[in-house]
C-alpha positions as CSV (number, residue, x, y, z in Angstrom):
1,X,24.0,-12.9,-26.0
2,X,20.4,-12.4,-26.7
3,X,17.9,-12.6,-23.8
4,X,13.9,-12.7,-23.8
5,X,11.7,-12.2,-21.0
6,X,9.8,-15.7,-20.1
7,X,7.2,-16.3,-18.0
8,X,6.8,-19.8,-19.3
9,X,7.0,-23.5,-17.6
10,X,8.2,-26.8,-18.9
11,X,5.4,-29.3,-19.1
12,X,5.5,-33.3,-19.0
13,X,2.4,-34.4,-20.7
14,X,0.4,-36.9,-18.7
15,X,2.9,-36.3,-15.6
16,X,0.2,-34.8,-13.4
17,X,-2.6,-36.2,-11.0
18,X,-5.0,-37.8,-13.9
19,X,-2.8,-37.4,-16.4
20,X,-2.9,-33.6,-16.1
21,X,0.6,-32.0,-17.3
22,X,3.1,-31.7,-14.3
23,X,4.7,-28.1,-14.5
24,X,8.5,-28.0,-13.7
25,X,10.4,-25.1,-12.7
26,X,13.5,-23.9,-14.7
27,X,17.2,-25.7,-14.1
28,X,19.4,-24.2,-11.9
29,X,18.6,-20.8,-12.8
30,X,21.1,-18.3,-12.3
31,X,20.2,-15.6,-10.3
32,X,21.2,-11.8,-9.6
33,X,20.2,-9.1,-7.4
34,X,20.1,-5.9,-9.2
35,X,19.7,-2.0,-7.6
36,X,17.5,0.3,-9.6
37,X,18.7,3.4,-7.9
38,X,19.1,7.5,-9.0
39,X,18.2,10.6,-8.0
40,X,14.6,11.3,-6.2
41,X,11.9,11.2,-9.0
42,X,13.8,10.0,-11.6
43,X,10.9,7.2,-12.0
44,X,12.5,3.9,-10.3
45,X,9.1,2.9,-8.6
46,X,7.3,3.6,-12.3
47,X,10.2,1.3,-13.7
48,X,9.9,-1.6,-11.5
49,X,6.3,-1.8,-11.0
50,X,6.3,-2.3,-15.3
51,X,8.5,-4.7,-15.3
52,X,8.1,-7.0,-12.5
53,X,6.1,-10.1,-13.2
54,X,4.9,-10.5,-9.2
55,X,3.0,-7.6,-8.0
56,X,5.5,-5.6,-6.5
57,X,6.6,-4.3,-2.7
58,X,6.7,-0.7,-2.7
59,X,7.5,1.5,0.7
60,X,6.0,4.6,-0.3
61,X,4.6,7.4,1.9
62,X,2.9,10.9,1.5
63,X,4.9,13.8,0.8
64,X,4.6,16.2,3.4
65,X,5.6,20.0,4.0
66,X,8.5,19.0,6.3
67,X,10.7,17.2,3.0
68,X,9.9,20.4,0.9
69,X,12.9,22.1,1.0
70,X,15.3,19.1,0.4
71,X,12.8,17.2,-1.9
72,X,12.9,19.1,-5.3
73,X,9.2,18.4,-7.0
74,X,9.7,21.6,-9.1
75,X,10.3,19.2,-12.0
76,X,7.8,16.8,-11.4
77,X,4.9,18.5,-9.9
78,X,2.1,15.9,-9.9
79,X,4.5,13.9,-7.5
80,X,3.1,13.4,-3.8
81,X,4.5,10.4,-2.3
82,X,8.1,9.0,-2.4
83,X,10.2,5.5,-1.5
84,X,11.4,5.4,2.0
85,X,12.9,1.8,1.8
86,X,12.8,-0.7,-1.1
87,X,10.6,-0.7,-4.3
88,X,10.9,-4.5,-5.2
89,X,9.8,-7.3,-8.0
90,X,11.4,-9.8,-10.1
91,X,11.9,-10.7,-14.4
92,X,12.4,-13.9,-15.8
93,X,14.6,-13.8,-18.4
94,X,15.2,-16.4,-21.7
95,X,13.2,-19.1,-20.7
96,X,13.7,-19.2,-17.2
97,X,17.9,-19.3,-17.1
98,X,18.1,-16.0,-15.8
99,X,16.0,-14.4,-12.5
100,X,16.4,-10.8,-12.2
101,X,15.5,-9.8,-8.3
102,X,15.0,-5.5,-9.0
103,X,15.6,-3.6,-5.8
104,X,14.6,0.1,-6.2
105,X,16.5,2.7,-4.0
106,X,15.1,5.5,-2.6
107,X,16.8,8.7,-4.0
108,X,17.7,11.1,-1.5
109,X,20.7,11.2,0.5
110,X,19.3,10.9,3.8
111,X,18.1,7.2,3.5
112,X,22.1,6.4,2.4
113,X,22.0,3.8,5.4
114,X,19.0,1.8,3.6
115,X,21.2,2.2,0.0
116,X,24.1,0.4,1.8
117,X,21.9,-2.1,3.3
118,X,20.1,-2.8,-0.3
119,X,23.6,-3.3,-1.8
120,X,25.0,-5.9,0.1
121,X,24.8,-9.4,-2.4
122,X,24.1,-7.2,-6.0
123,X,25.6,-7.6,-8.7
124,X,25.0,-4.7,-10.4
125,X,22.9,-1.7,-11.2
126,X,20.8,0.7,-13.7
127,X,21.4,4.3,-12.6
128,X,18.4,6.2,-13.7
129,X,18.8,9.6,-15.4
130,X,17.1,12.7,-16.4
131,X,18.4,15.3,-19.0
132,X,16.9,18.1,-17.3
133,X,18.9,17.8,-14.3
134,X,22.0,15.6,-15.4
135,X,24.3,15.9,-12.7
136,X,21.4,14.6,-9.9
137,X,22.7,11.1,-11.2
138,X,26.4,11.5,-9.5
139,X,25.4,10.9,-6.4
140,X,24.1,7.6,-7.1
141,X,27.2,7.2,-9.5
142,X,29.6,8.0,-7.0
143,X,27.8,5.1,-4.3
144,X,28.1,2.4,-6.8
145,X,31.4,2.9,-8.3
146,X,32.6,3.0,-4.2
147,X,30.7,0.1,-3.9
148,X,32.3,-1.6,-6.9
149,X,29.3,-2.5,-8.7
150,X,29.3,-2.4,-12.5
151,X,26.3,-0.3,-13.7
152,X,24.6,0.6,-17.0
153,X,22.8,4.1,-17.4
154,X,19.2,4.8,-18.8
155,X,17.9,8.1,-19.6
156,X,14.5,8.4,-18.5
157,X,12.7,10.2,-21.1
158,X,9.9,12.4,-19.5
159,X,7.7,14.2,-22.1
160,X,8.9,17.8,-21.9
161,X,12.2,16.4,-22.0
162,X,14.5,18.1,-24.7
163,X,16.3,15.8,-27.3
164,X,20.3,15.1,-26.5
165,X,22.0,13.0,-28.2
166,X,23.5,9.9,-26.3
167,X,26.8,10.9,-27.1
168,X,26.3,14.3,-25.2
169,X,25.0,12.9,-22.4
170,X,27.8,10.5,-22.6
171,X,30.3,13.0,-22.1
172,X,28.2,15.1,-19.6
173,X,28.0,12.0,-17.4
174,X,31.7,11.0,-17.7
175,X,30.8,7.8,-18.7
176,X,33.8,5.4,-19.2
177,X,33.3,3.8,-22.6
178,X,32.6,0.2,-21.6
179,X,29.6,1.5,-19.5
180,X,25.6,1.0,-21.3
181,X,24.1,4.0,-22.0
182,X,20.6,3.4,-22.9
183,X,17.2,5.2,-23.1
184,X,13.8,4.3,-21.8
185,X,10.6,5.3,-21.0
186,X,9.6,3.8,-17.4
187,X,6.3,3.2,-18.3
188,X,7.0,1.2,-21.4
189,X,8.1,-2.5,-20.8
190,X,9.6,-3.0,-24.1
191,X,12.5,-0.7,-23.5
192,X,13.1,-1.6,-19.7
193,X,13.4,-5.1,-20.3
194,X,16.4,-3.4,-23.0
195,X,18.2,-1.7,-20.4
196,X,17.7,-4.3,-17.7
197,X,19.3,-6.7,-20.8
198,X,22.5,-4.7,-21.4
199,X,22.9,-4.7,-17.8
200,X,22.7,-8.2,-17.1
201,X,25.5,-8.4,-20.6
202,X,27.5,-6.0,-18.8
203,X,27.4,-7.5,-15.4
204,X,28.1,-11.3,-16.7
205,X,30.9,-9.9,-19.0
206,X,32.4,-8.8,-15.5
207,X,32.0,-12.1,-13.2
208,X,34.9,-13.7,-12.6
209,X,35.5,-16.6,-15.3
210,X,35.0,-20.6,-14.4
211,X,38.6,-22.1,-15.5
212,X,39.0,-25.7,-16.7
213,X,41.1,-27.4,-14.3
């Protein structure tokens, strides 16, 4: 199944007042909630802000001295405000069939009554990762799979980050075979829109199947 992120309209020449073209909005578009979710400053706000096509909702607030021993910024030290509710924004995928509504969690534990809350109606989800710290992504593993939401996994690739192979990481994450394991970088659209593809593959593959009479 190949996908392609559309922005675009269907026009009726002279349809419009005077003639101008009247713009129509897509048929029956199908559409699915998806969580970005993983572990705090893994980069979901950074991923959904490049690839929403509506400027995006984002709940952040000013790190302060009170989160510093359960917020971990030793690994990314230029950070200074994190999500306390929902990062949101929306992609339009092959022409309008598809509209992907992005909810981004916020990472720690403590906000696990807001994760619950933002699950409710998805479909699936794209589990963040980083290689430095590899087993910060169970958490958010372990709430999906309870929830039973099929998932795909992208490595967020900061710059100092050291080169694994997928395979590795793979293994290190206990990945069952059938799972996407992708890599991105959250500030590049290009790749996103990959991983938010094998996602959406991987979540259709899993709906349940319309049956001829």
């Amino acid at each position: 199944m190949d996908f392609a992120p559309s922005s675009s309209t269907a026009t009726l020449p002279g349809d419009g007042p005077s003639g101008a073209p009247a713009y129509l909005p897509p048929t029956d578009p199908i559409l699915m909630k998806l969580m970005v979710t993983g572990p705090f400053g893994v980069g979901k706000t950074t991923f959904v802000r490049t690839l929403s096509e509506i400027p995006t909702l984002h709940t952040e607030e000013t790190m302060t001295a009170a989160g510093a021993p359960v917020d971990d910024t030793s690994r990314t030290p230029g950070k200074t405000a994190t999500t306390v509710a929902v990062d949101f924004g929306r992609l339009t995928l092959s022409a309008g069939e598809f509209v992907l509504y992005l909810f981004g969690t916020p990472g720690q534990r403590r906000f696990l009554p807001l994760w619950e809350d933002l699950a409710r109606g998805a479909l699936g989800a794209l589990v963040l990762a980083d290689t430095r710290r590899l087993s910060d992504a169970f958490d958010a593993m372990d709430l999906i799979e309870e929830a039973g939401l099929p998932y795909a996994v992208a490595v967020n690739r900061f710059p100092d980050t050291p080169p694994i192979a997928l395979d590795a990481i793979r293994a290190a994450l206990d990945l069952d075979p059938a799972t996407p394991l992708v890599e991105v970088d959250a500030r590049e659209r290009e790749g996103c829109v990959d991983a938010l593809i094998a996602l959406t593959e991987h979540v259709l593959d899993r709906l349940p199947q319309e049956t001829s009479p």
